[in-house]
C-alpha positions as CSV (number, residue, x, y, z in Angstrom):
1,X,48.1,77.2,108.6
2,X,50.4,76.0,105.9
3,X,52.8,78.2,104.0
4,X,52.9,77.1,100.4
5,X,56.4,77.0,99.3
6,X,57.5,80.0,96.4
7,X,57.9,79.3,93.5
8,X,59.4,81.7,90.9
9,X,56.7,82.8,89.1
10,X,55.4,84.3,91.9
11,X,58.8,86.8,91.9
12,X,58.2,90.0,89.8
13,X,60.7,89.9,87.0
14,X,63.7,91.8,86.5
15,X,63.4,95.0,84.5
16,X,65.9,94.6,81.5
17,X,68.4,97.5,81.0
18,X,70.9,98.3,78.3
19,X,74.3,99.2,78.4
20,X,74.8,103.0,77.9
21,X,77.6,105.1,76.4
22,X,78.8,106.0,79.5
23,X,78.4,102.6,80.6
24,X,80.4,101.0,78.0
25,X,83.3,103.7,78.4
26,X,83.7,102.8,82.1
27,X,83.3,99.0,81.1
28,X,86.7,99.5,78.5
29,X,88.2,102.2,80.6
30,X,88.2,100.6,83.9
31,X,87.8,96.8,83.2
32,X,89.0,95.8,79.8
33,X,92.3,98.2,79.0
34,X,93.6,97.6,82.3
35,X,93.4,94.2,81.9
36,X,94.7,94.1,78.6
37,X,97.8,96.2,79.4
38,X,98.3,93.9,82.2
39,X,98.3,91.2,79.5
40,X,100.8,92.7,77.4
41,X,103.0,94.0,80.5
42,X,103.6,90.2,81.7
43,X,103.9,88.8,77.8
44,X,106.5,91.3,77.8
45,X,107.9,90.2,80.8
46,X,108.3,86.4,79.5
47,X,109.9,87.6,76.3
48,X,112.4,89.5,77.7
49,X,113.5,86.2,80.2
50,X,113.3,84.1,76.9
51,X,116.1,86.9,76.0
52,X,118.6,86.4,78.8
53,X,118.5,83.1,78.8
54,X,115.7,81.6,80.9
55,X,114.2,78.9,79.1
56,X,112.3,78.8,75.9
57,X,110.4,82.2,75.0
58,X,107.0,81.4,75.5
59,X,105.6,85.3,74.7
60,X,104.0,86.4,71.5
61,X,106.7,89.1,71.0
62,X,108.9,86.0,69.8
63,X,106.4,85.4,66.9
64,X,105.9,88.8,65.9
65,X,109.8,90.6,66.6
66,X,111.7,87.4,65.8
């Protein structure tokens, strides 16, 4: 006896699902707005070394507050 190898039309596909409401809240409340303030935290960060002196300011708060 020979086993035949699988190929992938013999898999069932995947049933498709959308992204709820609840789904998308947890997606920007948990994933992207942490991320984001993370973002902003260490820009902030770099601007404020650009500030006392540490090299050249490399943040975006030197294009926007200076």
């Amino acid at each position: 006896m020979t086993d035949k190898p699988s190929s992938d039309s013999d898999l069932p596909p995947l049933p498709r699902r959308r992204l709820t409401a609840r789904g998308w809240a947890y997606l920007l409340g948990f994933i992207a707005l942490p991320f984001l303030a993370l973002c902003l935290g260490l820009d902030y960060v770099l601007y404020l070394s650009a500030r006392a002196g540490f090299g050249p300011c490399l943040s975006l708060f030197c294009l926007v507050l200076e």
